[in-house]
N, C-alpha and C positions, 0 to 999 in steps of 0.2 A: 452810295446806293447799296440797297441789302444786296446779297449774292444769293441769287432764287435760281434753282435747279428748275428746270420744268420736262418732263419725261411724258411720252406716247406710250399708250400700250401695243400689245404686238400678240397676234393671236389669241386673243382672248374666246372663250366657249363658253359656254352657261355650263352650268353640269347639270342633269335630268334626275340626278337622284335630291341635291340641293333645291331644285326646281318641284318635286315632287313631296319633299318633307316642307316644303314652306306652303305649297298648295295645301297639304294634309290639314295644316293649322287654319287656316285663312276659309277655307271650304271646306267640313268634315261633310264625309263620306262619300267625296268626288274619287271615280275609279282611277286607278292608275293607268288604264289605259288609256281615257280619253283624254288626260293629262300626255300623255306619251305622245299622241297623235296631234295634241293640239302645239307642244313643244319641237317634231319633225315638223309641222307644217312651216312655223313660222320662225324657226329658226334662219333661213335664208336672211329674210328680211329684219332680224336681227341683229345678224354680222353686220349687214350690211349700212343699218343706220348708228352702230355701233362706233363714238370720237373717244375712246378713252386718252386721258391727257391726265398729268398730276404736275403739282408747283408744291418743290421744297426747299427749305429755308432753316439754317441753325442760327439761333441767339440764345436772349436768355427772358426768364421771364418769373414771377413772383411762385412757387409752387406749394401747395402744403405737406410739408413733411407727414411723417408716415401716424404722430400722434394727431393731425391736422387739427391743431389746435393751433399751431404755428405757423408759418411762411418765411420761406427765406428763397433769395432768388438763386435760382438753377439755369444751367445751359440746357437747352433745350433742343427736339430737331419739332417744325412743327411742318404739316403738309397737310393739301387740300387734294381729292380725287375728284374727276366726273367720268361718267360716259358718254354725254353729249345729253341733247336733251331729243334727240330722234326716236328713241325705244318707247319715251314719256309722250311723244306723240300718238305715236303707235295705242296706246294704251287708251288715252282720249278718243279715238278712232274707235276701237273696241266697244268703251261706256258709251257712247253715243249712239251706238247700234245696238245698246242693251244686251249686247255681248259678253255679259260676266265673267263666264268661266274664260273666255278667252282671255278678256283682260286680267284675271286673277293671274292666267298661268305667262301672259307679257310682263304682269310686275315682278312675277316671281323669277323669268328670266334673265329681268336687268338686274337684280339684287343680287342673282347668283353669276352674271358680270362683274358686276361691283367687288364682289366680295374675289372675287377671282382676279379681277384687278390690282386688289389690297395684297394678295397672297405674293401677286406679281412684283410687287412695289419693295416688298420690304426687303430685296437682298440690295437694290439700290441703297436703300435707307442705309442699309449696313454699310453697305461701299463708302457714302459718303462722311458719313461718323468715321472709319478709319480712315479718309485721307484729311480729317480734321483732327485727326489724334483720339476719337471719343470713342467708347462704347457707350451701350443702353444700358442703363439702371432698370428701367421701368418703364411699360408701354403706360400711358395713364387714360382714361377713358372720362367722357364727361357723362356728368351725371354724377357717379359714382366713385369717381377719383377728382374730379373737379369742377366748376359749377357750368352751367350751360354758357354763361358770359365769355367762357374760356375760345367760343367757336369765333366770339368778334375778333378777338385779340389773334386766330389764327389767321383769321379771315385776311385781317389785315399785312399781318409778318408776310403772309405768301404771294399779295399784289392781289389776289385771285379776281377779282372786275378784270385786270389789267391782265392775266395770265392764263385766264382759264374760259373768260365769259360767264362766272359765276354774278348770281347777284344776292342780295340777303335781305332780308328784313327788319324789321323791329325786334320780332317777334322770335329770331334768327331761325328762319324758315330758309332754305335755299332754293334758286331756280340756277341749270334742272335740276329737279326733284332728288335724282340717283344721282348725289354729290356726295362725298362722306369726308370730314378729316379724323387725322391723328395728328397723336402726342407724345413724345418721346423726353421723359426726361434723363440725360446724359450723366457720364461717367466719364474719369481720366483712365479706367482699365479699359483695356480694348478688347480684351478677352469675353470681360460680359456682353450680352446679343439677346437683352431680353424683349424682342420682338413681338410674340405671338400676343394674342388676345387671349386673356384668362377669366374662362368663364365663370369662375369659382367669387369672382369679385364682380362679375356683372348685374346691374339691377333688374334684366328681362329675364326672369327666371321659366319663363310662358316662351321662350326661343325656340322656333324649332327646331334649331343648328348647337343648340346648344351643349357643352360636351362637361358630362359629369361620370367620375367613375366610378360607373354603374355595371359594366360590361365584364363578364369572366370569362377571362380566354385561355383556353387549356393547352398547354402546348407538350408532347411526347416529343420527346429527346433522341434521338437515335445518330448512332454511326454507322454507317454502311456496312463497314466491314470488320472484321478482327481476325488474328490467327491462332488456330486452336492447336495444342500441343501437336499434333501430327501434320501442323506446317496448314492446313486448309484454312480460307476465307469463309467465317459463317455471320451472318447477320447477329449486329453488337444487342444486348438487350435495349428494351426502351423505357427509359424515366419519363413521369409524366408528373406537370409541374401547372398550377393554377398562379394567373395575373389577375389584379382585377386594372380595367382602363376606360376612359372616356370614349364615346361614342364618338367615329371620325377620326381616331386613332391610325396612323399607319401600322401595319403588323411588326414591318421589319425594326419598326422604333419602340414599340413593346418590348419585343424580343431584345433589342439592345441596351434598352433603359433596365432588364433583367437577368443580364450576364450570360445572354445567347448570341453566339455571333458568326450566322451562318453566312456564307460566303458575299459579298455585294460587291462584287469586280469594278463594276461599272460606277459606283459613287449614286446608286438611284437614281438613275435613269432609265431603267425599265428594259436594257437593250443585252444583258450580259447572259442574265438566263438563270445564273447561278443561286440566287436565293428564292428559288422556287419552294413552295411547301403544298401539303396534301391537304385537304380542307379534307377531312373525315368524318365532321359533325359540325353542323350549322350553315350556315350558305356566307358565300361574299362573291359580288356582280364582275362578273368577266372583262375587264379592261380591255383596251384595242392593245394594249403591250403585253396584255399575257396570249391574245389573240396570234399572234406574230411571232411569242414564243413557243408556245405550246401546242400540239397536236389539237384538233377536236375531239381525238377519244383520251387525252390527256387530261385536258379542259372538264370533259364528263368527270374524270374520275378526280374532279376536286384540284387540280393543279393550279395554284396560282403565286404569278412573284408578289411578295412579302414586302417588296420597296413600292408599291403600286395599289397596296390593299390596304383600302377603308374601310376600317371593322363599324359594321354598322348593328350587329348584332353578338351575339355568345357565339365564337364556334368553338372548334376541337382543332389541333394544326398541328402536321406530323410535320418535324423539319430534322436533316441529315445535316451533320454536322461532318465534317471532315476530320480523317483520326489522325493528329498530327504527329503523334510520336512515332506513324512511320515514312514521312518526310526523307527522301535522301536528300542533304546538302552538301557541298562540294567545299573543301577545304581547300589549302594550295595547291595540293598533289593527290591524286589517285590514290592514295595512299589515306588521305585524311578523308577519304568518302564514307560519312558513320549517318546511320540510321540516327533521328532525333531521341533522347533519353536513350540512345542504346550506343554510344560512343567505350570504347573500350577503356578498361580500367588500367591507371598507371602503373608501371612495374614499382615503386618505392614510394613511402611518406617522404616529402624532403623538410616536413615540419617538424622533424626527431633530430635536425642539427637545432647550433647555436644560433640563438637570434641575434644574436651582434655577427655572425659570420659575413662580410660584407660577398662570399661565394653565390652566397645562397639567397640573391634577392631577384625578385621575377614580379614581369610585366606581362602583359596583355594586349596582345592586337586586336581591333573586334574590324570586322566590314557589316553595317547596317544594310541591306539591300533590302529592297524594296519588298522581297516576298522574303526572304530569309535572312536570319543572321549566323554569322561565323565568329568564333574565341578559336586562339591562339595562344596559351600560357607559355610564356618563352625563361630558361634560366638564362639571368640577363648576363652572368658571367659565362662567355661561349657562344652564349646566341641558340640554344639547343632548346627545340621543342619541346616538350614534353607531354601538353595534352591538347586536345582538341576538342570545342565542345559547339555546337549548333544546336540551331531553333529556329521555329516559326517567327515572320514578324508576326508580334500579337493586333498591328494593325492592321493588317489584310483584311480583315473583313469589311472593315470602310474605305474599300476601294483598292484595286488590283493594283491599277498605275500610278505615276506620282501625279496625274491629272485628276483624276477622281481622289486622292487623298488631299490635294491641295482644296478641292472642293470643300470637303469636309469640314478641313480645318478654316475654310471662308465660310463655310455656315455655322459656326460657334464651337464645333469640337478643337477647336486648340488645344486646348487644355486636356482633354480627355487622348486626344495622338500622343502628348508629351509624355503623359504620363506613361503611357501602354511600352514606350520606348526607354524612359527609365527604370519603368520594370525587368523589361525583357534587358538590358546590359546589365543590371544588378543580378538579376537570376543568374547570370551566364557568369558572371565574377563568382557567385555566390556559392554554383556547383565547381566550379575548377576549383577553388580553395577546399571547399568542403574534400571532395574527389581524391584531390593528392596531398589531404592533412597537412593543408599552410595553415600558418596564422594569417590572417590579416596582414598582420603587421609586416610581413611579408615581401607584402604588393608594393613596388616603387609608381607604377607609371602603368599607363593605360595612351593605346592612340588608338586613334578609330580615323576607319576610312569611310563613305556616303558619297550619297551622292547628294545634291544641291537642297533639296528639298526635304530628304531626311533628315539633313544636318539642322535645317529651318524647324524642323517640327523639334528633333530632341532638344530643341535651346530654348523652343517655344514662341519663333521668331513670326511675324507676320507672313502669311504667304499670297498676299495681295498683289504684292509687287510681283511675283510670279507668275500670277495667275495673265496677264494682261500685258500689253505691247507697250513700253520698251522692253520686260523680263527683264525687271532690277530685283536682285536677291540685296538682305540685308547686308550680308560680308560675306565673302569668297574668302577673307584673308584665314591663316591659320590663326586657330585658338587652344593658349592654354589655360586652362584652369585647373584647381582644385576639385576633387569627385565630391564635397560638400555643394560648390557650385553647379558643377555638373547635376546634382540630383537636388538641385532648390527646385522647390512647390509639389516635390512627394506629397502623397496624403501622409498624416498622424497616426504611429504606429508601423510603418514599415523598418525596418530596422538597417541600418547600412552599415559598411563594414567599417573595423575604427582607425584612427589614425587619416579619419578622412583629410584632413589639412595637410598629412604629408602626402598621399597621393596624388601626382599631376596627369590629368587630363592632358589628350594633343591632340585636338581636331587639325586634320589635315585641309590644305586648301586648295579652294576650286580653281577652273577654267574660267564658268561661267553658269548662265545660270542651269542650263540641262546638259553641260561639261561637268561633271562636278570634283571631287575628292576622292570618288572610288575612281575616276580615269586617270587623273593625278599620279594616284598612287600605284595604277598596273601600268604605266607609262615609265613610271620610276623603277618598279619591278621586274619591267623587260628590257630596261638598259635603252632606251631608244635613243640617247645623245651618245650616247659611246660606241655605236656603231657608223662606218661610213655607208651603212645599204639604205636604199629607201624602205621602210617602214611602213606598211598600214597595221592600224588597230582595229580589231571589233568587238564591242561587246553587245553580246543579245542577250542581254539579261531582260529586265519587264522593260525596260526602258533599250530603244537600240540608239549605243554612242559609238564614235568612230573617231579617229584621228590619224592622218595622216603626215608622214616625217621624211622631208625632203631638205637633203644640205641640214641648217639649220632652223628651221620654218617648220612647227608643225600645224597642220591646219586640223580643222577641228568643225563636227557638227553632231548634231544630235535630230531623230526622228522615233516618232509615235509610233513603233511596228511592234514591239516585244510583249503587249496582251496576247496576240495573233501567236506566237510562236510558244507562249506559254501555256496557251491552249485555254483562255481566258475567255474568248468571244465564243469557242465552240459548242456548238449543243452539249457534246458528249466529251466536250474537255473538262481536262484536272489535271493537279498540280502531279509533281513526281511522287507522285507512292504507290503504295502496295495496292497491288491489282491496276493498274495505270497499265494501256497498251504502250509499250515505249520502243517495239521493234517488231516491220511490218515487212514479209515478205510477198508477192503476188505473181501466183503462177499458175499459169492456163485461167484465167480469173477468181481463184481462189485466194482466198489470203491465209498465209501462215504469219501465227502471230508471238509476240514474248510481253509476257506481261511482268512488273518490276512486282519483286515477292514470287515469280510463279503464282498466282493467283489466280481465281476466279475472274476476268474483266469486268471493271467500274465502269470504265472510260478511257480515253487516251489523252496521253501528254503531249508536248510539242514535238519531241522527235517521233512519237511515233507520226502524229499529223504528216511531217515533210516527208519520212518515209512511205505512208499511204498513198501520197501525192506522186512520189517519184515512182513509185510502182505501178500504179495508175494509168500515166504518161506511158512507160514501157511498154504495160501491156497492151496497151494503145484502148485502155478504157474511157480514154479520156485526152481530148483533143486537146493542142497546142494554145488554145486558148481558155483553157481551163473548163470547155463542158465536158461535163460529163455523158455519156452513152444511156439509151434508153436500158433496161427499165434502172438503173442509177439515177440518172435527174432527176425525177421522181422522191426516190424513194431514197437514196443515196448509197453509198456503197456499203456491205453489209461487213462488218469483222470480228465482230463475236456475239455472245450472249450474256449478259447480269446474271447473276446467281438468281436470278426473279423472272428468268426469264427475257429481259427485256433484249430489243436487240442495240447494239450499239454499230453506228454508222456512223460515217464521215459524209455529210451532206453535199449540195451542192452549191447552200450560201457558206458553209466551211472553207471550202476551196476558194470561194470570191475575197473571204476573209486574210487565209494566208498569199494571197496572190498582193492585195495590196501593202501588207507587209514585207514581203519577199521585194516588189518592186520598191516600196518608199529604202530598205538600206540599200539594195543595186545600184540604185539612182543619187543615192548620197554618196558612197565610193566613189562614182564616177565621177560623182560634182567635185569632189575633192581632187580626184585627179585631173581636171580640166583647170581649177586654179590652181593646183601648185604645176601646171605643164608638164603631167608626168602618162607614160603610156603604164599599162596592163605589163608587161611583158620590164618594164625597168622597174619593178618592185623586188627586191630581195625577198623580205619575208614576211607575212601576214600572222599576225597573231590572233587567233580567238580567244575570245577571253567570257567568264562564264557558266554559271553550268550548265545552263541547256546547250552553248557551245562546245562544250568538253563533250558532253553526248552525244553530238550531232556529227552523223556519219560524212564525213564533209565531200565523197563522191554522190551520194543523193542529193546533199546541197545543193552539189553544180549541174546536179539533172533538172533541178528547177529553177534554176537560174538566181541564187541569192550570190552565188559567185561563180565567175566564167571558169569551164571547165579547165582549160591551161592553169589557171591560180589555185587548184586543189593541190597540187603536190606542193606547193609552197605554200600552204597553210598548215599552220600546229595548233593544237589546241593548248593553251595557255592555266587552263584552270581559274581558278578565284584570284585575279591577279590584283584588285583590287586589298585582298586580305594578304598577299603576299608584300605588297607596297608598305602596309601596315605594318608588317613585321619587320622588312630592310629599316623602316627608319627606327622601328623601336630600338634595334642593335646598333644604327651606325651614325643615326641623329642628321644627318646630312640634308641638312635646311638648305644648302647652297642649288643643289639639283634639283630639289622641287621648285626651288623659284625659277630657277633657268628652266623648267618644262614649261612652266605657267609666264615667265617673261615671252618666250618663244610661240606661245600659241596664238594660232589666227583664226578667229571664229569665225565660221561660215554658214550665213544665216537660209538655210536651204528652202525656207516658206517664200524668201521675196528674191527667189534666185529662177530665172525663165529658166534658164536649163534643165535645171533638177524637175520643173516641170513638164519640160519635152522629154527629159530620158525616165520617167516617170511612168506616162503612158507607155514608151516603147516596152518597158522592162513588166506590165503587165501581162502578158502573154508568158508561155512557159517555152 
């Protein structure tokens, strides 16, 4: 018996502007109001007889290649949609009452279900082509890609009498009515996900939905900020750059499909805030997510998120770009803290010795973290630093966390994460050599530390298995390779360094799958088996992991808080740079502020956030349970002003934001110390590890409770311990330790743990 998928829909909505361009055609010069009015009326009653259901099925079946002249048989995915046949009644009701317009604007609601159903369908589609090994070659379409016979032959593959209640006819008419299939012809790459419907080969050229690039969309370039010879922040100039794109177009997939890549924390979802842009010239319709983001007199003045906007028309769209070369990154030591492109120049070339000197031959540590990367160029005889070099990851912009980047690369960007990741470690190789006058030839060895998921994207691995409950990663184990392997499916034309075959690659290896190879590695680099103290770990980097080391048992877990601490979810948060508030003091209810650069204030970073919060509390602006005092809930607390005037505040879903971050790690330490039987007060020594932990004043910490006051004086802050892990093994090779961390650990899965969800709650409150 075939294997038929059969899937319900879930929330399904018409859309009223879909609703209104299909009325437009169907009825010319029906107003859009009474269209609007007749669509609120009966939308109720729409949800409501609304059964969407789909049956899908892969085999194979006869297709014509692309000169279709030919046929040869293909795997195939084939699937049937309905909505039920309720809305279709609806609509008979209507004609029967000579009801036109109403009935016009009922078909036009179920079609804009339909089609909203299909939208809903296809990352299924995708799911179940990769847990059969396939990607999409080709969505095919009949008519036009293959002949109308093709619907029996789906008809059939998918039970659909037996699955769905459809029926068909001779004539292959379908009852109900608003039933629609596809056809997927398949692929052994998994990589391709060519899903969507391409209008450009459709034979309805009279569509009202139909999307040709017609539309010019102007887009000004700007950075916030810059510093002018005499140290001041003044507005960067603005480039302004023409797209042309199809009607229905998302903006923020414009913008990326054109080498813009303004901040989307969130993975598009509409919830981050961060790829907001200014509609300056032309209109685009106010979403319920830009609603939620954006002020009403924000909204007037054109603001809308860019992952949410359906260009339905030409506008003009001012978008800020973040300036990255002034990024502080954290190296192992206080000492390696260099502004991005502004990292200090080597005292000597060491590429004016002899290239047979076997003295003179040097490795590379990198830590991939999730928002930034770190180089470490080590002379490998010695073990002596010599330069340090940081970067943006150039993936941040699709997506903050490795939740929202796994996203990504499960909606078809694989390929394009990979590559952004081989860029950004070849740039970083490419400036140290360049820097301190190596040859190439130079370079022995490279190890990189990650975490689970980075490691997944720069291999180019599946993140399926991630994405979803058991959290099976590809391999955890270490990997070496060659930097030829390492950098397989560069694009043509990028140049890498030579001697790539004698270079070795050493991917470090994980815990698990949100444990990964940067814990690994600052685990390794704070000695945790060679001491007899107990041990906790924390890293609050984008991602918060922890592990704790008791006897010989380290446990181990990971939680979703380090957006919140990054400053990633805030209205008026950003990353650590210049003009970023990153230290808050509040007295008599004033705030004294320091902004990193001495700057004019952007925004603020995460230490400033906890320190806002901890002053807050002090000043008793804000009660134990995180509200805040009149006129602040409101309005929110006020702490500086934009070079634009604007004001920047710390609100009061801000505060709800870092409260449940703050609780989800509290609540994980403690789950860890309730399974290894360990109290508060028998921990030797706590490591933070990190950069926003290196920053973070750790007596504010314990004023809001991310660790109990008593555990401050035994916390240190650890630095990039993950890029330090990287370096111990690049000098001492010592494979036997990392395995005995990773033999040793016990994961603790804190989602399906009751406790962690009672000290969860408790630890909300401040």
């Amino acid at each position: 018996m075939k294997d038929i998928r059969i899937i319900s829909g879930k929330r399904i909505t018409p859309s009223i502007d879909t609703v209104a361009a299909l009325c437009g055609v169907k009825l010319p010069g029906t107003s859009d109001s009474e269209v609007q009015r007749i669509f609120r009326q009966q939308l109720p009653s729409v949800l409501m007889h609304l059964r969407p259901k789909a049956a899908l099925s892969i085999g194979s079946v006869r297709l014509p290649l692309s000169s279709r002249r030919q046929q040869a048989e293909k795997d195939a995915l084939f699937a049937m949609l309905t909505i039920g046949g309720g809305v279709s009644r609806m609509i008979q009701k209507a004609m029967d009452k000579q009801d036109m317009l109403q009935a016009f604007v009922l078909d036009a609601m179920a079609d804009s279900c339909l089609y909203t159903f299909e939208e809903q369908l296809l990352p299924s589609v995708r799911q179940i082509c990769l847990e059969e090994g396939f990607g999409v070659m080709r969505r095919l379409e009949l008519m036009s890609d293959v002949p109308e016979s093709m619907l029996k032959i789906i008809y059939e593959t998918v039970d659909a009498g037996r699955t769905l209640g459809i029926s068909m006819t001779s004539g292959f008419m379908l009852t109900p009515e608003k039933s629609m299939s596809l056809l997927f012809e398949l692929t052994d790459d998994t990589d391709m996900q060519c899903l969507e419907h391409n209008c450009s080969t459709c034979l309805a050229e009279d569509c009202a939905l139909r999307k040709t690039n017609d539309l010019q969309i102007t887009v000004e370039v700007a950075l916030p900020f810059q510093h002018s010879e005499g140290g001041a922040c003044q507005s960067n100039a603005v480039s302004r750059q023409q797209f042309s794109c199809s009607k229905g177009s998302i903006l923020l997939d414009v913008l990326h499909e054109n080498g813009i890549f303004p901040p989307a924390y969130c993975g598009k979802q509409g919830v981050c805030g961060k790829c907001g842009v200014q509609i300056v010239e032309g209109f685009l319709p106010i979403t319920p997510e830009d609603q939620a983001v954006f002020s009403p007199l924000e909204l007037q003045n054109g603001m809308r998120l860019s992952c949410k906007a359906a260009l339905q028309g030409n506008v003009t769209a001012c978008v800020h770009l973040e300036k990255e070369d002034t990024f502080q990154v954290l190296g192992c030591h206080r000492k390696d803290l260099v502004s991005v492109a502004k990292a200090p120049a080597p005292e000597k070339c060491f590429g004016e010795k002899s290239l047979t000197d076997q003295d003179n031959r040097f490795g590379v540590a990198i830590d991939i973290g999730t928002t930034t990367l770190a180089f470490s160029l080590v002379q490998l005889a010695g073990g002596r630093v010599i330069d340090t070099y940081t970067a943006v990851n150039s993936q941040r912009p699709l997506g903050a966390d490795v939740l929202s980047r796994m996203q990504a690369a499960n909606a078809g960007k694989s390929k394009q994460l990979r590559v952004l990741a081989q860029k950004d470690i070849l740039h970083g190789l490419q400036t140290l050599l360049k820097r301190n006058c190596l040859y190439p030839a130079l370079l022995s060895e490279i190890v990189i530390a990650a975490n689970t998921v980075m490691l997944h994207l720069l291999r180019g691995y599946s993140c399926e298995g991630l994405s979803r409950h058991p959290f099976t990663p590809v391999t955890l184990n270490m990997e070496e390779l060659s930097l030829s392997e390492l950098f397989a499916g560069l694009p043509q034309g990028i140049s890498l360094p030579c001697a790539q075959e004698q270079i070795k690659a050493t991917l470090l290896p994980g815990i698990s799958a949100f444990v990964g190879a940067d814990i690994t590695a600052g685990l390794y680099a704070c000695g945790i088996l060679d001491t007899k103290d107990n041990v906790l770990f924390l890293d609050l980097g984008t991602n918060g992991e922890m592990a704790l080391k008791k006897g010989s048992t380290i446990y181990t877990a990971s939680t979703a808080a380090g957006p919140a601490f990054e400053a990633a979810n805030i209205k008026w948060g950003m990353p650590g740079i210049a003009g970023a508030i990153s230290q808050v003091q509040i007295c008599k209810g004033e705030p004294r502020i320091k902004t990193i650069g001495d700057c004019q204030p952007a925004g603020i970073c995460g230490t400033g956030v906890v320190e806002t919060i901890a002053g807050l509390l002090e000043d008793k602006l804000m009660d134990s349970t995180g509200k805040l005092k009149e006129p602040y809930f409101s309005q929110g607390y006020p702490l500086g002003k934009t070079i634009h005037g604007e004001t920047i505040a710390l609100l009061q879903k801000d505060i709800r934001e870092i409260q449940m971050a703050k609780a989800a790690i509290r609540s994980g330490m403690e789950t860890l110390l309730i399974h290894s039987g360990t109290h508060w007060d028998e921990i030797g020594k706590i490591y933070l590890a990190g950069g926003f932990g290196y920053f973070l004043d750790i007596t504010k910490a314990a004023a809001i409770g991310i660790l109990p006051k008593e555990a401050a004086k035994k916390t240190k802050a650890a630095g990039n311990t993950a890029l330090e892990g990287a370096l111990l093994y690049l000098k001492t090779k010592n494979h036997s330790t990392l395995q005995d961390i990773i033999k040793n650990a016990r994961g603790i899965s804190l989602a399906e743990d009751e406790k962690f969800q009672e000290l969860y709650l408790e630890h909300l409150s401040f």
